[in-house]
mmCIF entry with sequence, helices, sheets and N, C-alpha, C, O atoms, coordinates in Angstrom:
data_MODEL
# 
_entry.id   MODEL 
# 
_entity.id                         1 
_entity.type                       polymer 
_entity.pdbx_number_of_molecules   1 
# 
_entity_poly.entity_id                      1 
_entity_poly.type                           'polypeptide(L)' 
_entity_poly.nstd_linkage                   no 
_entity_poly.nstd_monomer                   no 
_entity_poly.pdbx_seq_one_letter_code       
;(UNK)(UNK)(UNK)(UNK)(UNK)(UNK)(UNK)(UNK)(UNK)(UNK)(UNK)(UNK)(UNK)(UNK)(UNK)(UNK)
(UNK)(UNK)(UNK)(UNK)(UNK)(UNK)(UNK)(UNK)(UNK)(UNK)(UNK)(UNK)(UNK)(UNK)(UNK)(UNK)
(UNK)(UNK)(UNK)(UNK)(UNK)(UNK)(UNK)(UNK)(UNK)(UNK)(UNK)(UNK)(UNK)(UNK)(UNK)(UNK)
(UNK)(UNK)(UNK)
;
_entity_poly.pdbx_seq_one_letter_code_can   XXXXXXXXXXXXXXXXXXXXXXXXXXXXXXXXXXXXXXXXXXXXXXXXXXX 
_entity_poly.pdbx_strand_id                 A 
# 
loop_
_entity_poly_seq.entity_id 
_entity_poly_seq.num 
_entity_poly_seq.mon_id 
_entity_poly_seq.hetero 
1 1  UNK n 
1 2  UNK n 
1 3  UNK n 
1 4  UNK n 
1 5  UNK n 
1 6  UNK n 
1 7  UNK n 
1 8  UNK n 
1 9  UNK n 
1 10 UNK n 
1 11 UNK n 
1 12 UNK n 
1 13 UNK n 
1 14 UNK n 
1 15 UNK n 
1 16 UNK n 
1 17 UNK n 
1 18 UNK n 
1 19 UNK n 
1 20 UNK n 
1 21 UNK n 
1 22 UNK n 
1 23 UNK n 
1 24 UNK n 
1 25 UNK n 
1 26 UNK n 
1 27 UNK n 
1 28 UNK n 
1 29 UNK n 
1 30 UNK n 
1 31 UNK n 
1 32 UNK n 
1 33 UNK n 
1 34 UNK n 
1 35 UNK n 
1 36 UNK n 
1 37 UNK n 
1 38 UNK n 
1 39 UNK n 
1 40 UNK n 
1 41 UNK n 
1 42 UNK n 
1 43 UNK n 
1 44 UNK n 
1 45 UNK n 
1 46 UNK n 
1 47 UNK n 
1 48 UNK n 
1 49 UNK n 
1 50 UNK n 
1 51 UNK n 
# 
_struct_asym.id          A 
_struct_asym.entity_id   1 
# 
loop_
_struct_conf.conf_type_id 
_struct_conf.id 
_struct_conf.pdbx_PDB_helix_id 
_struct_conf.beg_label_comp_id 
_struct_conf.beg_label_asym_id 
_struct_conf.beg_label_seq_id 
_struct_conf.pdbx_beg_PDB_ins_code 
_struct_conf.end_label_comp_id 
_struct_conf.end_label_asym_id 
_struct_conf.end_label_seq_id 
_struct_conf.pdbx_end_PDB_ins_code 
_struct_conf.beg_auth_comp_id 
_struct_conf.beg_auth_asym_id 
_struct_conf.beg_auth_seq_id 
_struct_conf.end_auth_comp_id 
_struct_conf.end_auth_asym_id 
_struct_conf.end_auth_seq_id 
_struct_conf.pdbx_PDB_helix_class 
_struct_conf.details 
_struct_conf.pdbx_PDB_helix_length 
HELX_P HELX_P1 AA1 UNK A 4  ? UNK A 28 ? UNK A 4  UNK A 28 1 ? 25 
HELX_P HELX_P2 AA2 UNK A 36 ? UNK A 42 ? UNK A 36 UNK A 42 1 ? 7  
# 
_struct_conf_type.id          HELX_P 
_struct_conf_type.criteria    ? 
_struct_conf_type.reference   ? 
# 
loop_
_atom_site.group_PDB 
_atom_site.id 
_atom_site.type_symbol 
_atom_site.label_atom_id 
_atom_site.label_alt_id 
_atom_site.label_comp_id 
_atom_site.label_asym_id 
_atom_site.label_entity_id 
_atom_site.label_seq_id 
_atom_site.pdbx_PDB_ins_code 
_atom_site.Cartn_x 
_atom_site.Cartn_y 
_atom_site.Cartn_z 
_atom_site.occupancy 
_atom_site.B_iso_or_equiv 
_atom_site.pdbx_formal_charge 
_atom_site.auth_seq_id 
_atom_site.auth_comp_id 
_atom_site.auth_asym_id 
_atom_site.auth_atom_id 
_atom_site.pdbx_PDB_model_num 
ATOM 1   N N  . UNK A 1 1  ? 33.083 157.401 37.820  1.00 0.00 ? 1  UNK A N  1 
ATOM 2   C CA . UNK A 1 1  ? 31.973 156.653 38.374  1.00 0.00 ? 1  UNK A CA 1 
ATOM 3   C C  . UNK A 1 1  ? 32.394 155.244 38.782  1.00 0.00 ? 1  UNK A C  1 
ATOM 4   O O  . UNK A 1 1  ? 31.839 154.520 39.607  1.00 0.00 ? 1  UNK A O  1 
ATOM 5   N N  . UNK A 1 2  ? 33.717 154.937 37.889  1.00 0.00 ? 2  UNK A N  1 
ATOM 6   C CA . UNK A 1 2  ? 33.863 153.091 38.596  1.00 0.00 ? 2  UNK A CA 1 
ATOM 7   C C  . UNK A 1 2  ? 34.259 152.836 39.783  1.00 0.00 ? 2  UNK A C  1 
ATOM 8   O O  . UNK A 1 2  ? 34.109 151.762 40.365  1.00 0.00 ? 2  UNK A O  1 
ATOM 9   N N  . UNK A 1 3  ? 35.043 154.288 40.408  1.00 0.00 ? 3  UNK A N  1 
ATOM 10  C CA . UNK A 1 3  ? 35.531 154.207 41.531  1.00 0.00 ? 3  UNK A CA 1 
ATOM 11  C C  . UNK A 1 3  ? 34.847 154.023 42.611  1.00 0.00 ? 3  UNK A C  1 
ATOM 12  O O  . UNK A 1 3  ? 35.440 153.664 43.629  1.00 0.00 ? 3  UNK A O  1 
ATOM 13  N N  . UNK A 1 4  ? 33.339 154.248 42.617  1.00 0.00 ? 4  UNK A N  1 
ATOM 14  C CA . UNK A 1 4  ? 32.559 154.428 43.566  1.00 0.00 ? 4  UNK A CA 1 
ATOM 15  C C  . UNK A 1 4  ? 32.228 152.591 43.595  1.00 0.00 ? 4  UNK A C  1 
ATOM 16  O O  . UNK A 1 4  ? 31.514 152.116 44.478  1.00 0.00 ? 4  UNK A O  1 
ATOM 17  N N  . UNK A 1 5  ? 32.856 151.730 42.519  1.00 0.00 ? 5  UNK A N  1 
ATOM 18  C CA . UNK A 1 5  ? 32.739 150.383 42.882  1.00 0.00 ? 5  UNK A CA 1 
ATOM 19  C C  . UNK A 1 5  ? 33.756 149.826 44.090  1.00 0.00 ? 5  UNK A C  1 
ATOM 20  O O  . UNK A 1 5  ? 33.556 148.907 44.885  1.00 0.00 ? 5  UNK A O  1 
ATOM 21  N N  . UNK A 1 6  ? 35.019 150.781 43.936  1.00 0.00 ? 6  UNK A N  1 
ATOM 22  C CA . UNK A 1 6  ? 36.125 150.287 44.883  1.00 0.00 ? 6  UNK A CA 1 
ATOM 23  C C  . UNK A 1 6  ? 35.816 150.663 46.327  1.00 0.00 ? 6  UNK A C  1 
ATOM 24  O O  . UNK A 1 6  ? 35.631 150.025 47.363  1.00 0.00 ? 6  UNK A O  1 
ATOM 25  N N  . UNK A 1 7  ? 35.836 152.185 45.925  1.00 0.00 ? 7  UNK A N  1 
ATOM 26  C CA . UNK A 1 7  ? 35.398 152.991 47.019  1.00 0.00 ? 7  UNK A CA 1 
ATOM 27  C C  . UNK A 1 7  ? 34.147 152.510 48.061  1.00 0.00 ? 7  UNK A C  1 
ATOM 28  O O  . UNK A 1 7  ? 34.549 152.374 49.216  1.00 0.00 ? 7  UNK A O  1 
ATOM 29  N N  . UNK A 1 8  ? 33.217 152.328 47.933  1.00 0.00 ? 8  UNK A N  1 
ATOM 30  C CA . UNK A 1 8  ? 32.052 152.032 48.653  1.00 0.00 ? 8  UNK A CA 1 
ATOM 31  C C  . UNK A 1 8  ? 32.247 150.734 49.267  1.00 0.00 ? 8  UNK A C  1 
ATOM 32  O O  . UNK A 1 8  ? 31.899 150.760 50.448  1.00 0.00 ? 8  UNK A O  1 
ATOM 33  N N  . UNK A 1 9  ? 32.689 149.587 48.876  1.00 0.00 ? 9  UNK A N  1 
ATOM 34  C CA . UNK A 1 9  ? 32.677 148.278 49.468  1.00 0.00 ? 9  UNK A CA 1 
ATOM 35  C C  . UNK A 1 9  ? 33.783 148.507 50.477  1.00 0.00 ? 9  UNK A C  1 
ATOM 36  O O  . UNK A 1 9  ? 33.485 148.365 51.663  1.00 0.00 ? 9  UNK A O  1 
ATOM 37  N N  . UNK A 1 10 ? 35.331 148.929 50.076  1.00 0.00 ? 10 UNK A N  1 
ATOM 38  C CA . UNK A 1 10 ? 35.975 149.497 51.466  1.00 0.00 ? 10 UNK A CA 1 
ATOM 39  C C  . UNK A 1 10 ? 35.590 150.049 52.289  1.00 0.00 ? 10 UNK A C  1 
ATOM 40  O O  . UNK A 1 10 ? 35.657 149.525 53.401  1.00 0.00 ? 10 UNK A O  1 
ATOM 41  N N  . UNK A 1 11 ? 35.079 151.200 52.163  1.00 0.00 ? 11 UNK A N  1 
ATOM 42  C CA . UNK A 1 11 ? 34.026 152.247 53.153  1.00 0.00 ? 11 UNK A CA 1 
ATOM 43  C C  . UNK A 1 11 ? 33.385 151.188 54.127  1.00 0.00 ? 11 UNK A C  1 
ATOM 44  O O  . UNK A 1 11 ? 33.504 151.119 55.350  1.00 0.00 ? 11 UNK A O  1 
ATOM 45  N N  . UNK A 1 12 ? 32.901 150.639 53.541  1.00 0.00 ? 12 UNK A N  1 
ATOM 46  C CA . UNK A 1 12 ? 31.760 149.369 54.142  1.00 0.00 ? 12 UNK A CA 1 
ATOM 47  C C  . UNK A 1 12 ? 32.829 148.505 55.120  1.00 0.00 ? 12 UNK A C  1 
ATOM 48  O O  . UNK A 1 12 ? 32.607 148.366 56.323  1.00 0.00 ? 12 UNK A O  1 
ATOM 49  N N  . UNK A 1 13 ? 33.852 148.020 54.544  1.00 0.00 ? 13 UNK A N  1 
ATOM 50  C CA . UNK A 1 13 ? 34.527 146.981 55.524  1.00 0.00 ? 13 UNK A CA 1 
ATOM 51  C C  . UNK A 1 13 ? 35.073 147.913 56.384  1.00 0.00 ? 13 UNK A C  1 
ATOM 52  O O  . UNK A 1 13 ? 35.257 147.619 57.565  1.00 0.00 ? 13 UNK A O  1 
ATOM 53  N N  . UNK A 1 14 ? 35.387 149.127 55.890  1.00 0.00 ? 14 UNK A N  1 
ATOM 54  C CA . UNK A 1 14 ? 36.000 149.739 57.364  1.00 0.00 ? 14 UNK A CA 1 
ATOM 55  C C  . UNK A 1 14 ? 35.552 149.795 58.501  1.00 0.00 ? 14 UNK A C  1 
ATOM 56  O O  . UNK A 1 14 ? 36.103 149.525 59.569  1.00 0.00 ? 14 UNK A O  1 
ATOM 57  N N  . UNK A 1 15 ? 33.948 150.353 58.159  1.00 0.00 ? 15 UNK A N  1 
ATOM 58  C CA . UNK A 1 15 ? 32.732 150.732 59.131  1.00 0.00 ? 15 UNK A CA 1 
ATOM 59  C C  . UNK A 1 15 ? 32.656 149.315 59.953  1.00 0.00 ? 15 UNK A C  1 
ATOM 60  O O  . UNK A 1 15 ? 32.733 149.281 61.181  1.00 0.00 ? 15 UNK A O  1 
ATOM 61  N N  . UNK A 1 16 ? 32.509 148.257 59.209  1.00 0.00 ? 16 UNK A N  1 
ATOM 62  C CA . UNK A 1 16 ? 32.235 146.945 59.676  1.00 0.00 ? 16 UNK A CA 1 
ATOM 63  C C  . UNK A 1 16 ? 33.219 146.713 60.707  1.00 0.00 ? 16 UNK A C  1 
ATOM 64  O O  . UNK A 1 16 ? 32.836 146.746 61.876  1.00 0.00 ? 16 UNK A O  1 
ATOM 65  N N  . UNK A 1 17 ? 34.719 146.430 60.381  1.00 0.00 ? 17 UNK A N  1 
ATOM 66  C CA . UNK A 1 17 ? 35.452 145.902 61.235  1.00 0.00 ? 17 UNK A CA 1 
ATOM 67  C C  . UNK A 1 17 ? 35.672 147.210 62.430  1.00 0.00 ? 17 UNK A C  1 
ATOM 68  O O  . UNK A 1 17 ? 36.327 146.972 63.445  1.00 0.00 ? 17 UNK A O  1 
ATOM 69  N N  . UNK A 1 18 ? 35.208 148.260 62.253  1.00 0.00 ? 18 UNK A N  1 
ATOM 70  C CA . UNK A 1 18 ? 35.269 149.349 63.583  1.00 0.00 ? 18 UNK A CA 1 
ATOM 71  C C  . UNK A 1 18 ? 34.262 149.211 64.615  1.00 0.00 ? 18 UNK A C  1 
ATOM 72  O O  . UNK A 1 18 ? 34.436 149.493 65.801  1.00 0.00 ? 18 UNK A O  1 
ATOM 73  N N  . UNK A 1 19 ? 32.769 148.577 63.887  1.00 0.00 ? 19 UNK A N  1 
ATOM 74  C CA . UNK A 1 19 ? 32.017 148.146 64.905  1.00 0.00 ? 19 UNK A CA 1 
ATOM 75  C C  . UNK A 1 19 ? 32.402 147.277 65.206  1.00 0.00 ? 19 UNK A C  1 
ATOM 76  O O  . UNK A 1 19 ? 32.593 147.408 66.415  1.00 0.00 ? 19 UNK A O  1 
ATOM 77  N N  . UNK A 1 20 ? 32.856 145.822 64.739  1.00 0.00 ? 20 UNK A N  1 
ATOM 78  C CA . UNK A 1 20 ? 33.038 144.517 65.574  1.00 0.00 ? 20 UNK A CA 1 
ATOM 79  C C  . UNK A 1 20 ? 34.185 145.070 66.614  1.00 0.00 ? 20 UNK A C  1 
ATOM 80  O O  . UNK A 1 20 ? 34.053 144.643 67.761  1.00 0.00 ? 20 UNK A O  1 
ATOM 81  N N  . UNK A 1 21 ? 35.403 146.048 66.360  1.00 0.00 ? 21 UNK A N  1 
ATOM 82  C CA . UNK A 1 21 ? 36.010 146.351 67.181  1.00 0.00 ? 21 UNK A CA 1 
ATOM 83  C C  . UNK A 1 21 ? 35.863 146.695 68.547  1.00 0.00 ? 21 UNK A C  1 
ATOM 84  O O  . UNK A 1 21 ? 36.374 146.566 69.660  1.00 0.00 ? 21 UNK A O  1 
ATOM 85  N N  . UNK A 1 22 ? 34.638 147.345 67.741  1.00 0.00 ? 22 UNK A N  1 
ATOM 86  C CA . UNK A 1 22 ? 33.835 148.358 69.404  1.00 0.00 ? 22 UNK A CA 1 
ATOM 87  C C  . UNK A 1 22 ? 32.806 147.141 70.254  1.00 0.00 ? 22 UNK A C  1 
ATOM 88  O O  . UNK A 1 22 ? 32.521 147.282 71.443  1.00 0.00 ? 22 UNK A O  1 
ATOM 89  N N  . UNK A 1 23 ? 32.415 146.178 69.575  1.00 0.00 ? 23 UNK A N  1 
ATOM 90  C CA . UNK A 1 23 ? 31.554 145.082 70.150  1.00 0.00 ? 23 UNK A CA 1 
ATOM 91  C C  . UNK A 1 23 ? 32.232 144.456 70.980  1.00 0.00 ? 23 UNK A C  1 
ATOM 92  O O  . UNK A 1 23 ? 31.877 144.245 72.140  1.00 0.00 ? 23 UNK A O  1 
ATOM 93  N N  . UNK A 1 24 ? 33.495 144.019 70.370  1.00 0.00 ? 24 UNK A N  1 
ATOM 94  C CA . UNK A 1 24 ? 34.240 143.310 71.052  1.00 0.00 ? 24 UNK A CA 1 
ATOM 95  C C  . UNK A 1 24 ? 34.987 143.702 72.197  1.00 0.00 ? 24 UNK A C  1 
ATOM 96  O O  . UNK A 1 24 ? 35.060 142.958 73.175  1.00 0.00 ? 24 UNK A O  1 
ATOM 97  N N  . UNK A 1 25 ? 35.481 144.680 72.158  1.00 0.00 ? 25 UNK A N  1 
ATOM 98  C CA . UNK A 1 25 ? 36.027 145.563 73.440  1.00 0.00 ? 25 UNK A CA 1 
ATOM 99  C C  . UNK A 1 25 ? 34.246 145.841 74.662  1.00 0.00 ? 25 UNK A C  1 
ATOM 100 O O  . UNK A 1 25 ? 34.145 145.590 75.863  1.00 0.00 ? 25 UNK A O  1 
ATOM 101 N N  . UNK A 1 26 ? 33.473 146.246 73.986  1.00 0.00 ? 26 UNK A N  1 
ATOM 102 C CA . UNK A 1 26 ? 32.520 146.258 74.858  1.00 0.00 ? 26 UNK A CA 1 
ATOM 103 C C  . UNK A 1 26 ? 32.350 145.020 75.769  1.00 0.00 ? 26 UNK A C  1 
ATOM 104 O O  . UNK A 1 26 ? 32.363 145.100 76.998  1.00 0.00 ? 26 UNK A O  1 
ATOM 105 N N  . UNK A 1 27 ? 32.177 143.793 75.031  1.00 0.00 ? 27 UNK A N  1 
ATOM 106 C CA . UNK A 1 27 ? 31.996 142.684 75.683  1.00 0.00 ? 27 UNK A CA 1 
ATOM 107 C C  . UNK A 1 27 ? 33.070 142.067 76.667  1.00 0.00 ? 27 UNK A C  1 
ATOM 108 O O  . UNK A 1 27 ? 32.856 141.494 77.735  1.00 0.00 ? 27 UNK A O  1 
ATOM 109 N N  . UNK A 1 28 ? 34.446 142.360 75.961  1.00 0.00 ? 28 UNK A N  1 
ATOM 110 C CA . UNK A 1 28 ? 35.486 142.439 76.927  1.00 0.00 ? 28 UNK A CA 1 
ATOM 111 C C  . UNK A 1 28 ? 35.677 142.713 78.253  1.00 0.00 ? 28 UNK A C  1 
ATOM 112 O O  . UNK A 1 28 ? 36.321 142.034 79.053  1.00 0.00 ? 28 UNK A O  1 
ATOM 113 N N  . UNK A 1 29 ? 34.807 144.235 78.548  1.00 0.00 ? 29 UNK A N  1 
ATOM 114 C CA . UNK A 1 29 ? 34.706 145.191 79.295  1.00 0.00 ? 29 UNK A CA 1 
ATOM 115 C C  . UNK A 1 29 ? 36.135 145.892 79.524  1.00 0.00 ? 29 UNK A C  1 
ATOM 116 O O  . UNK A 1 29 ? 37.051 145.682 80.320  1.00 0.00 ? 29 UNK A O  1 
ATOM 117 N N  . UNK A 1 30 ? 35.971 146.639 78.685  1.00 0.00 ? 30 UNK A N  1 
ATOM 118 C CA . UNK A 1 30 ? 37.058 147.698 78.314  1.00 0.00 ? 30 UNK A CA 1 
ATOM 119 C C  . UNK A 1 30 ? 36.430 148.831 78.730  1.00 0.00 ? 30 UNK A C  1 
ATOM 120 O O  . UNK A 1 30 ? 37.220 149.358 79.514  1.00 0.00 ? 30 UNK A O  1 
ATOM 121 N N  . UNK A 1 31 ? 35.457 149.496 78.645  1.00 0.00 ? 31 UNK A N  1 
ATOM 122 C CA . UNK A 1 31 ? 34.534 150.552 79.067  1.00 0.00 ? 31 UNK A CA 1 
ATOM 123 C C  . UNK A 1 31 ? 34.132 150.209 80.467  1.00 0.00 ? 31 UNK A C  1 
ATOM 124 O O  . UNK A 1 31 ? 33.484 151.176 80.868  1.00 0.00 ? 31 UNK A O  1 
ATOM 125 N N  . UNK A 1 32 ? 34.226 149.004 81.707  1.00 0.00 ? 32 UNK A N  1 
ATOM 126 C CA . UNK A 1 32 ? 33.545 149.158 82.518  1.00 0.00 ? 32 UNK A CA 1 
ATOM 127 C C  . UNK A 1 32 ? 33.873 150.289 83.566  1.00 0.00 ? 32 UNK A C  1 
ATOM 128 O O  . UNK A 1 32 ? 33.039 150.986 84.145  1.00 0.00 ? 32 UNK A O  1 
ATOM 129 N N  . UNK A 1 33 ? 35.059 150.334 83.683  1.00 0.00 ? 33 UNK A N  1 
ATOM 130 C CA . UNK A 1 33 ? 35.443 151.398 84.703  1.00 0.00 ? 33 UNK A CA 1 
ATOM 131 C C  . UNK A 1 33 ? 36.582 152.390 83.739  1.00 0.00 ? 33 UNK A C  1 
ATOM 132 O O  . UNK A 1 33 ? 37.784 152.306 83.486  1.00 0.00 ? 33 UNK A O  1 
ATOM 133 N N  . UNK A 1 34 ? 35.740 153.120 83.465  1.00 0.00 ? 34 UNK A N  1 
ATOM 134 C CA . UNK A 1 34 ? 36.730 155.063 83.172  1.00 0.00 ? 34 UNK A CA 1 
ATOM 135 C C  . UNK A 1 34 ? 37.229 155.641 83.747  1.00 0.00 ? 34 UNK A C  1 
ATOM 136 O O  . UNK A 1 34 ? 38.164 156.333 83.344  1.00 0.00 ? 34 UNK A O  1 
ATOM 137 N N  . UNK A 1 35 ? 36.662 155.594 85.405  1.00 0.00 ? 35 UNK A N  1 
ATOM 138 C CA . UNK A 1 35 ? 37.229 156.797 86.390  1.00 0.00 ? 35 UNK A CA 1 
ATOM 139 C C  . UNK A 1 35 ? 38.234 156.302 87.014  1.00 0.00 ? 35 UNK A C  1 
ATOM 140 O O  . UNK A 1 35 ? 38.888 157.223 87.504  1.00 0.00 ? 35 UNK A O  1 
ATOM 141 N N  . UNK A 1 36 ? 38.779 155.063 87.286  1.00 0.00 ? 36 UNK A N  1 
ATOM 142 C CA . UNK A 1 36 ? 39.345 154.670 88.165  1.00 0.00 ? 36 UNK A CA 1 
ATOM 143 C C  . UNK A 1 36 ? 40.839 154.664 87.626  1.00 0.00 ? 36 UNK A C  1 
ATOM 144 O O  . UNK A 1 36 ? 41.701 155.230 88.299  1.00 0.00 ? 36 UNK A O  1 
ATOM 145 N N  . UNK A 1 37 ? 41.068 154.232 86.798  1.00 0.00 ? 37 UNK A N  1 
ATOM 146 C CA . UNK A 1 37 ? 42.717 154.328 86.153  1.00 0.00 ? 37 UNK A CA 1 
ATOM 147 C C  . UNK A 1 37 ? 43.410 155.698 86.044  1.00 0.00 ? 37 UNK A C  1 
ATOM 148 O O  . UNK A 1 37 ? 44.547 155.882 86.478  1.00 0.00 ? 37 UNK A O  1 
ATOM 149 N N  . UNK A 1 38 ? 42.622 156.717 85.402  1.00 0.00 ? 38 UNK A N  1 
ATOM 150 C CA . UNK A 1 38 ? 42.982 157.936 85.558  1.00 0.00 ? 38 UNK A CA 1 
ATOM 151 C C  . UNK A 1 38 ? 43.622 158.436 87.019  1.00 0.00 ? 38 UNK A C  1 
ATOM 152 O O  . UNK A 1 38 ? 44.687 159.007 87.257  1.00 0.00 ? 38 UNK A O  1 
ATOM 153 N N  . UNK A 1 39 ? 43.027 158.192 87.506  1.00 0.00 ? 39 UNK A N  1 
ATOM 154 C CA . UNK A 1 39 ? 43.162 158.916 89.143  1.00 0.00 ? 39 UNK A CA 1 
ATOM 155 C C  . UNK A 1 39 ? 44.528 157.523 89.900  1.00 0.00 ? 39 UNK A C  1 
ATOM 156 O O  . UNK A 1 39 ? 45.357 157.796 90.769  1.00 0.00 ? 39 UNK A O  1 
ATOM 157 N N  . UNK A 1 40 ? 44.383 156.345 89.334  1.00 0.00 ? 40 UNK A N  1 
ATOM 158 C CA . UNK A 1 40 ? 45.585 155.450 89.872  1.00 0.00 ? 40 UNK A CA 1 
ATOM 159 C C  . UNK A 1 40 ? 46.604 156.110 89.546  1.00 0.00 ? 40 UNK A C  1 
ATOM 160 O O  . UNK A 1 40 ? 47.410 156.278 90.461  1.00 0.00 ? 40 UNK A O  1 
ATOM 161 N N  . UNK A 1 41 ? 46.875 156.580 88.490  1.00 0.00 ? 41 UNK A N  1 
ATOM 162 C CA . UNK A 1 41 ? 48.071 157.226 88.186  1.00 0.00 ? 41 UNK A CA 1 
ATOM 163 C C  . UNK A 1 41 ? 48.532 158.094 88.974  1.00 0.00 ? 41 UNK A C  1 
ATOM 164 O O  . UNK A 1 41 ? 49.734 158.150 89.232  1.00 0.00 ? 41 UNK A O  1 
ATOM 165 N N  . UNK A 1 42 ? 47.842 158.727 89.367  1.00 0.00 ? 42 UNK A N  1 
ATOM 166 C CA . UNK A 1 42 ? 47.945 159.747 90.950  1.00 0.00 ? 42 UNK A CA 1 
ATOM 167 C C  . UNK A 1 42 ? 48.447 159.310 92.155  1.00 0.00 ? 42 UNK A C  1 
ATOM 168 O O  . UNK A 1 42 ? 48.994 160.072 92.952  1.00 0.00 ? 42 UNK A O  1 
ATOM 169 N N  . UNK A 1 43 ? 48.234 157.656 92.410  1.00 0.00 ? 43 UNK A N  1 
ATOM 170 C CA . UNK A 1 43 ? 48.607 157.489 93.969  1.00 0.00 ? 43 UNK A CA 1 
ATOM 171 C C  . UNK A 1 43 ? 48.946 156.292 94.175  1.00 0.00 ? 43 UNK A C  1 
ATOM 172 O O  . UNK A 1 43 ? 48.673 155.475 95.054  1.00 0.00 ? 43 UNK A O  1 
ATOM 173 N N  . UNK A 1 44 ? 50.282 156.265 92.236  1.00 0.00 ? 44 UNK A N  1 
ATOM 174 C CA . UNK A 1 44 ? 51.148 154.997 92.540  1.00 0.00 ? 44 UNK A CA 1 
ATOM 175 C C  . UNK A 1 44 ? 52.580 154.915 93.139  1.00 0.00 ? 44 UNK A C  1 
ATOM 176 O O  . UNK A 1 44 ? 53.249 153.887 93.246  1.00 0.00 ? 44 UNK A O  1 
ATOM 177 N N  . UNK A 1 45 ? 52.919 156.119 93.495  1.00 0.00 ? 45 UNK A N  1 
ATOM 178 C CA . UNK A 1 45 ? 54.035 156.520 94.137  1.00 0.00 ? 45 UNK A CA 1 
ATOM 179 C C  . UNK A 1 45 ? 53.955 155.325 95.578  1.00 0.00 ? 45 UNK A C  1 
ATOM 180 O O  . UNK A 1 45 ? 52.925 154.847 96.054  1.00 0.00 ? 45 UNK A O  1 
ATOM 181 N N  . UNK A 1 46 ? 54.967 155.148 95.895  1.00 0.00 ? 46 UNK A N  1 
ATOM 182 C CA . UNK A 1 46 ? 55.200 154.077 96.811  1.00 0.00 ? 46 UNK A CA 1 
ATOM 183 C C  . UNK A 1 46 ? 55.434 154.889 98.081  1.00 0.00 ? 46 UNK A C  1 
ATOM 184 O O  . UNK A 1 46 ? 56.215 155.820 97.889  1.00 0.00 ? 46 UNK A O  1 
ATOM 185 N N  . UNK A 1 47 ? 54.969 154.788 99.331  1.00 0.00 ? 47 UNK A N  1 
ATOM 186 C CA . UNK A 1 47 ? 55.417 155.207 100.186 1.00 0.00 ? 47 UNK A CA 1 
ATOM 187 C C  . UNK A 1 47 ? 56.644 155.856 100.808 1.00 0.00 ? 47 UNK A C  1 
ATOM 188 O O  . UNK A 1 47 ? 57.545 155.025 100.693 1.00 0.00 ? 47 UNK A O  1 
ATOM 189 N N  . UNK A 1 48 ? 57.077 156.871 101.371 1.00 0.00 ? 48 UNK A N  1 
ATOM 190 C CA . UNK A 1 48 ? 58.026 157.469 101.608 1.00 0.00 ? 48 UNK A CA 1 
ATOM 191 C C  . UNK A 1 48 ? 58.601 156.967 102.989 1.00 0.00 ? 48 UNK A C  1 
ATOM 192 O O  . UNK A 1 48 ? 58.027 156.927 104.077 1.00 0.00 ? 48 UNK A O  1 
ATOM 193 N N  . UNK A 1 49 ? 59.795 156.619 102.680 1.00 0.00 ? 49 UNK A N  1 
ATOM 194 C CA . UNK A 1 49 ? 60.154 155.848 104.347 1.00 0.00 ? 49 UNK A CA 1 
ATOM 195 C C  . UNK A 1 49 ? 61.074 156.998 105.097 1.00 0.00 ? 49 UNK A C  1 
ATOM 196 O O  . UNK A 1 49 ? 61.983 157.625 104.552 1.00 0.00 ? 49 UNK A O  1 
ATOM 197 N N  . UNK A 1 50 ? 60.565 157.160 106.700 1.00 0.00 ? 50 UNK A N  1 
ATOM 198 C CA . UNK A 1 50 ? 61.524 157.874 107.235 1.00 0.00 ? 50 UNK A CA 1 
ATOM 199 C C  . UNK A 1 50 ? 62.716 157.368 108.237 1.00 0.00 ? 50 UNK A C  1 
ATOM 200 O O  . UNK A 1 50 ? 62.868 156.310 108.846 1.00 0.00 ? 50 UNK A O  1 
ATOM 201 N N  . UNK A 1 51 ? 63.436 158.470 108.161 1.00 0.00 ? 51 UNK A N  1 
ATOM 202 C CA . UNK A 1 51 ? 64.997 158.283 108.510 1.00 0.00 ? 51 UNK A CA 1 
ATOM 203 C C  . UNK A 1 51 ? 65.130 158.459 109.746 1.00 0.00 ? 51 UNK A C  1 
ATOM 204 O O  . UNK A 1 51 ? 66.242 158.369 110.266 1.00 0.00 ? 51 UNK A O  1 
# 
């Protein structure tokens, strides 16, 4: 039963510092654009020069 003294207040700071994590990246704007990086990866190839 004492463990649930250790146990529970960690639990708690974990939860805590995962939301400020997620607040902070939100406000950042880390989430504003999803679609667009994915698909850059697709059409960073540099032009092909001909001979």
């Amino acid at each position: 039963m004492s463990i649930l003294y250790i146990v529970l207040p960690l639990a708690l700071v974990i939860v805590l510092g995962a939301v400020v994590a997620f607040v902070w990246a939100t406000r950042q704007g880390q989430f504003d654009d999803l679609d667009t990086p994915p698909l850059r990866v697709l059409h960073d190839d540099e032009p092909r020069r001909r001979q």
